[in-house]
Backbone as numpy.savetxt, mean C-alpha at the origin, in Angstrom:
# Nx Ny Nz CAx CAy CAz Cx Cy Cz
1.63 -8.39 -11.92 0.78 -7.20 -11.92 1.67 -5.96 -11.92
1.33 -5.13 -12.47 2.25 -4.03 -13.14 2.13 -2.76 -11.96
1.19 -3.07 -10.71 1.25 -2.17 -9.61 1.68 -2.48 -8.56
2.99 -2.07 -8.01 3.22 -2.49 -6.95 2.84 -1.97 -5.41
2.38 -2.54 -4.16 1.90 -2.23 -3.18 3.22 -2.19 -2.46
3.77 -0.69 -1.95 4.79 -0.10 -1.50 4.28 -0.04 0.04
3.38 -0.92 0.87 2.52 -0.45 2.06 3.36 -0.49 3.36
4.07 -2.12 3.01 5.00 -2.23 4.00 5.79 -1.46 4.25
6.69 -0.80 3.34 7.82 -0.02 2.58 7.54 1.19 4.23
6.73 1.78 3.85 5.95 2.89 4.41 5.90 2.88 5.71
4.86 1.69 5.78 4.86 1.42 7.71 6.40 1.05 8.51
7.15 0.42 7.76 8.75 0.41 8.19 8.89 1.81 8.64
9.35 2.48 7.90 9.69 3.91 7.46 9.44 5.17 8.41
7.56 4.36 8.96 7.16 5.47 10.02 7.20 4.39 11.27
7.81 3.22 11.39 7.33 2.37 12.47 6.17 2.48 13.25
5.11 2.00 12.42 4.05 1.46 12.72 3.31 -0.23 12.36
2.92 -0.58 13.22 2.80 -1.83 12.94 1.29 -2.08 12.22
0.68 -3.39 11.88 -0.22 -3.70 11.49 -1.03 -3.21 11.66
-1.37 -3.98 13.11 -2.25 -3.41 14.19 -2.62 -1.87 14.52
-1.58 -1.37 14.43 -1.82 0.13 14.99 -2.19 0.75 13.83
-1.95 0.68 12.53 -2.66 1.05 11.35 -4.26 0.82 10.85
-4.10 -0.37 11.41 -5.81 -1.17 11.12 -6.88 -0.39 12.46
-5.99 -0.10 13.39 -6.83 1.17 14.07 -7.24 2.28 13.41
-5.95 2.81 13.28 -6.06 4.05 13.05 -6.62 4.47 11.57
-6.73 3.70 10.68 -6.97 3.35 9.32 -9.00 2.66 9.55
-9.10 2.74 10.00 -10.53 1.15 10.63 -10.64 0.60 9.80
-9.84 -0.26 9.29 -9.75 -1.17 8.31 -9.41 -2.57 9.29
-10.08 -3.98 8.56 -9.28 -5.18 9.57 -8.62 -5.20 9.16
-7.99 -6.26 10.39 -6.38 -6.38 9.39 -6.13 -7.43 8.75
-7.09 -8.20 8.21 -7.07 -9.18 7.18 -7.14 -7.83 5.70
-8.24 -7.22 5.68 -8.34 -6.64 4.48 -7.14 -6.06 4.30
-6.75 -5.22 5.52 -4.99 -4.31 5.02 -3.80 -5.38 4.50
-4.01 -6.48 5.59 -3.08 -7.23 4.89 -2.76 -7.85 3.80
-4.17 -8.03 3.37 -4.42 -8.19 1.80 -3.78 -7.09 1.15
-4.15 -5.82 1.20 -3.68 -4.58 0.65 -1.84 -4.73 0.94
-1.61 -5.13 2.14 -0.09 -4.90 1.92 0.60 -5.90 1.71
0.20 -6.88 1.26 0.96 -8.31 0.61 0.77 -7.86 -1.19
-0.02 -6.90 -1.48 -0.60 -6.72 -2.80 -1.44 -8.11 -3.58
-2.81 -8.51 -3.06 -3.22 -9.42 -3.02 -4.65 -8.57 -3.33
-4.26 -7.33 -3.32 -5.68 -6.74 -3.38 -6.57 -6.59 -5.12
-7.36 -6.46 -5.08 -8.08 -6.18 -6.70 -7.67 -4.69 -7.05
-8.51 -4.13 -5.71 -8.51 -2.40 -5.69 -8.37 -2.24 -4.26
-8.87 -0.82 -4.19 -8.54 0.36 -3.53 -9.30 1.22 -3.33
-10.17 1.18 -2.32 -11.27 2.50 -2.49 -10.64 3.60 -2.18
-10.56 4.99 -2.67 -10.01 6.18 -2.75 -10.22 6.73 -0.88
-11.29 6.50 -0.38 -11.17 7.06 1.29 -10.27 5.79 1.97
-9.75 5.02 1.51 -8.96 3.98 2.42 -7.93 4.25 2.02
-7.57 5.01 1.04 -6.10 5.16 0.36 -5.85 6.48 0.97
-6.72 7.54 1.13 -6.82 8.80 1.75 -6.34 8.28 3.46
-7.30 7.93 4.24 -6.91 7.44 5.18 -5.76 7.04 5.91
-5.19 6.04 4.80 -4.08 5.32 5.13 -2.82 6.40 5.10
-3.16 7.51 3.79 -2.05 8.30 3.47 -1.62 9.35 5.04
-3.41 9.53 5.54 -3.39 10.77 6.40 -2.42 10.04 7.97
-2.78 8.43 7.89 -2.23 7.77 9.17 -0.55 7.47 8.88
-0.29 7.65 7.86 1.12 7.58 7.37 2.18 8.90 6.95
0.96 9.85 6.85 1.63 11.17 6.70 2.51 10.93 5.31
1.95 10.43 4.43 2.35 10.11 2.90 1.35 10.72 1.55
1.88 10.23 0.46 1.34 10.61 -0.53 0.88 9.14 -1.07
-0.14 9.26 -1.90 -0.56 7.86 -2.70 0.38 7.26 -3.20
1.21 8.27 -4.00 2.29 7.57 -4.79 3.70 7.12 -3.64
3.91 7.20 -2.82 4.66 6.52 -1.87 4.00 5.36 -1.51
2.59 4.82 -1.16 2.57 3.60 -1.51 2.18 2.52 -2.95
1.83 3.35 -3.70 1.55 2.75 -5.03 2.33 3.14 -5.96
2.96 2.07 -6.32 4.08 1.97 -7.88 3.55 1.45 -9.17
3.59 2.27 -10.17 3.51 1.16 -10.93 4.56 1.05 -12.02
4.55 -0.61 -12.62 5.81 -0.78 -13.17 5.63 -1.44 -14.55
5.81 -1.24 -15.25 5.98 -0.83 -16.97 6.51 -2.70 -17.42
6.03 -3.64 -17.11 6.12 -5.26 -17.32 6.77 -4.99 -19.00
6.55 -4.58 -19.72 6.80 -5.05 -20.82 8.36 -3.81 -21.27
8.51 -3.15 -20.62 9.46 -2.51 -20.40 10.79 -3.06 -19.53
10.41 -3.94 -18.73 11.39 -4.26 -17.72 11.75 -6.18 -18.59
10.75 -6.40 -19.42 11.07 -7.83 -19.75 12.02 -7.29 -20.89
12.05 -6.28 -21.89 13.12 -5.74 -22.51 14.36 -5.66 -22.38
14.23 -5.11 -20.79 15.77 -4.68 -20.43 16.48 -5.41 -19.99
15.93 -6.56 -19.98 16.70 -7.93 -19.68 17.63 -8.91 -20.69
């Protein structure tokens, strides 16, 4: 999949754990974890808002996306 979920990346970064995100986020933490293994389909835009405001980030610090047919080239 050509989007990568940068979620972990992030929560390292601000040391916060699962748990304390799935609070502060009210998300469970099956669904986040889905979201941060990148296992997810989508993304509803107030959970991405949310997550950004509990991370003090931008969307694009956790969402990458990556150009598959570009990177099988450069190989």
């Amino acid at each position: 999949m050509p989007i990568i979920v940068n979620l972990d990346v992030m929560m390292a970064k601000r040391k916060i754990s699962l748990n304390e995100l799935s609070e502060r986020v009210d998300l469970t933490l099956s669904n986040l974890s889905i979201l941060k293994t990148g296992k997810a389909k989508a993304i509803r835009f107030s959970t991405l808002e949310a997550i950004c405001r509990a991370l003090d980030c931008q969307p694009g610090d956790i969402l990458e996306y990556v150009n598959e047919e570009k990177e099988t080239a450069n190989r």
